[in-house]
C-alpha positions, 0 to 999 in steps of 0.5 A, a space after each residue: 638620605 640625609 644631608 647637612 648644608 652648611 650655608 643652606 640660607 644662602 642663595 645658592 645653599 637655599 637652591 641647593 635644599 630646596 632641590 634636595 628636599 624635592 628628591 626626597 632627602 632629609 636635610 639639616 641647614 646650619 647657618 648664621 644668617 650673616 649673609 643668607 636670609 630666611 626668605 630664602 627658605 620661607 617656602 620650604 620651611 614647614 616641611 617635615 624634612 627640613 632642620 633648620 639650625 642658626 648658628 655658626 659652623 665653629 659651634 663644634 658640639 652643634 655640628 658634630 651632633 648634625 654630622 653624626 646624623 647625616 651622610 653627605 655635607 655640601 660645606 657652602 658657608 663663606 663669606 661672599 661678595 665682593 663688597 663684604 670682602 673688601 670691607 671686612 678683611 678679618 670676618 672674611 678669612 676666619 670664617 672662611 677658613 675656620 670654617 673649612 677646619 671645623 667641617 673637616 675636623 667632624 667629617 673624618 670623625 664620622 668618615 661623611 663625604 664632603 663638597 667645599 664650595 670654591 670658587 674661580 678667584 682661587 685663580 687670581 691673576 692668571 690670564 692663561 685663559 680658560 682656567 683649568 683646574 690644574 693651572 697655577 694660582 697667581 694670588 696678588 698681593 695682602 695689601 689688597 683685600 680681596 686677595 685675603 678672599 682668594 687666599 682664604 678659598 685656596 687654603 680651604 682647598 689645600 685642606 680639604 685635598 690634604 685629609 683626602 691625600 693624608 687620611 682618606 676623607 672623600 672629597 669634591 672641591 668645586 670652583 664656582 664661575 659668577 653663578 646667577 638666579 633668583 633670590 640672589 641680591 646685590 647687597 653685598 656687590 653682586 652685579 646682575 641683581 643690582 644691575 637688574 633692581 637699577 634697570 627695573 627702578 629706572 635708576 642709572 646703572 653702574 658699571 665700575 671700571 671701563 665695563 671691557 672686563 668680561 665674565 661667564 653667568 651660570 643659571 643657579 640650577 644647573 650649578 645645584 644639578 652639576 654638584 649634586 651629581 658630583 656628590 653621587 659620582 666616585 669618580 669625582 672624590 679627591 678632584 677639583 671641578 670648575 663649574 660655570 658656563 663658557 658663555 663669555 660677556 663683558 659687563 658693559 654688554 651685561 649692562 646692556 643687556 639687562 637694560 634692553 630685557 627690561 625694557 628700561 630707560 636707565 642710563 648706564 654710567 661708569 664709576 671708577 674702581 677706587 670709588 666703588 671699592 678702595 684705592 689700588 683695588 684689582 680685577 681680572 679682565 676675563 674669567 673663563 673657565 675650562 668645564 672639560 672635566 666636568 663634562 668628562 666626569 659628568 657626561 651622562 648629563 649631557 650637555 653644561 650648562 642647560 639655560 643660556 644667559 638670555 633665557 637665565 636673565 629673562 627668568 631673574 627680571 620676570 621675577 624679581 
């Protein structure tokens, strides 16, 4: 089978080829290298099956041509990262979302099943706790940057499920929950690396806030194996899915943590979120996702996710 990854240099989309590449498949990768790097895939590069494209999504003459030869997309491209997003508020919401239209628009053309990679900020405000996919979605205010990132994601959804409804496009949305593992940075704001580089330099670890808001982490290759599967089951075209582990830790703990597996002597600090980010900046104290309709759509996998988050943070400090 021959597959088109957009966002394939990413950290997940990186992790997502090289697995697909192991099973056999034949895969094309389109990405600017805005946020993903080729170290992610310097080890895979030479393989006869891997096609390596660097430029946007929005070249409609290039996607089209990849489309054309391929039968499955996993659109990943997107701008990610809390830092990024607060920074850069415009190039957030127009590759998110012209992105999305871009890939839409040559999928029904070829009639190619699509995976848009969400993610669990959709859920915005919400405290009903644990998100369910068919909760509502309390967005905060376009004062604030990273809601633009929220909405832009949503928005994407909301297209994405209007061509399955209005023109039969086959579909699957999922909502990624803080997916974590290796050749993940922290460059642009993601926690356990940078709280993982700090602990292994000896240098203080930085909380924001007062580190009580908790989050769930799910082992990179879990998530590839669970969308994957997703994409070979009927049963998920025109569904949206959380994926992410119920695992619930608050990030002082997170901090802690790390700093006891690495056997560090970092001191761990609290930085306020105005400092860390812009003044008013808000954020959710839990994020915990339902992952019934996964396990229900995905019941011959088992059990979800497979690694724990101990056995998920020993793996990322051995190696990086």
């Amino acid at each position: 089978m021959k597959v088109l990854i957009t966002g394939g240099c990413g950290f997940i989309g990186s992790h997502l080829a090289e697995k697909l590449l192991s099973i056999g498949h034949e895969v094309y990768v389109i990405d600017d290298l805005s946020t993903g790097s080729i170290d992610n895939i310097k080890h895979f590069r030479a393989n006869s099956k891997f096609h390596l494209n660097i430029d946007t999504v929005t070249n409609k003459k290039l996607l089209s041509s990849i489309v054309d030869k391929v039968d499955l997309i996993y659109h990943l491209a997107a701008a990610v990262g809390v830092q990024l997003v607060v920074k850069h508020p415009v190039r957030t919401i127009e590759t998110n979302v012209h992105g999305t239209e871009a890939v839409l628009e040559e999928a029904l053309r070829g009639n190619k099943k699509v995976l848009i990679a969400s993610t669990s900020e959709v859920y915005g405000k919400s405290k009903k706790i644990p998100y369910n996919e068919n909760h509502n979605l309390l967005i905060g205010s376009p004062t604030f940057g990273r809601w633009g990132y929220a909405c832009s994601k949503a928005l994407d959804e909301f297209l994405a499920m209007a061509y399955w409804k209005e023109k039969k496009l086959p579909i699957v949305i999922t909502r990624f929950f803080n997916t974590i593992g290796p050749r993940q940075t922290g460059q642009y704001g993601m926690v356990v690396p940078t709280f993982t580089k700090q602990a292994l330099s000896g240098k203080p670890i930085t909380v924001y806030g007062d580190g009580k808001q908790s989050r769930c982490f799910t082992y990179v290759g879990d998530v590839i194996n669970a969308i994957i599967a997703l994409m070979e089951n009927d049963k998920a075209v025109g569904e949206i899915f959380n994926i992410g582990s119920t695992e619930e830790i608050s990030i002082e703990n997170l901090a802690k943590k790390i700093k006891q597996l690495a056997n560090s002597s970092s001191k761990i600090v609290h930085i306020p979120y105005d400092q860390a980010y812009e003044h008013g900046f808000e954020d959710m104290r839990r994020r915990i996702p339902d992952i019934s309709k996964l396990s229900r759509t995905l019941s011959e996998m088992g059990d979800f996710p497979k690694h724990g988050l101990d056995e998920t943070l020993k793996l990322i400090i051995k190696i990086f």
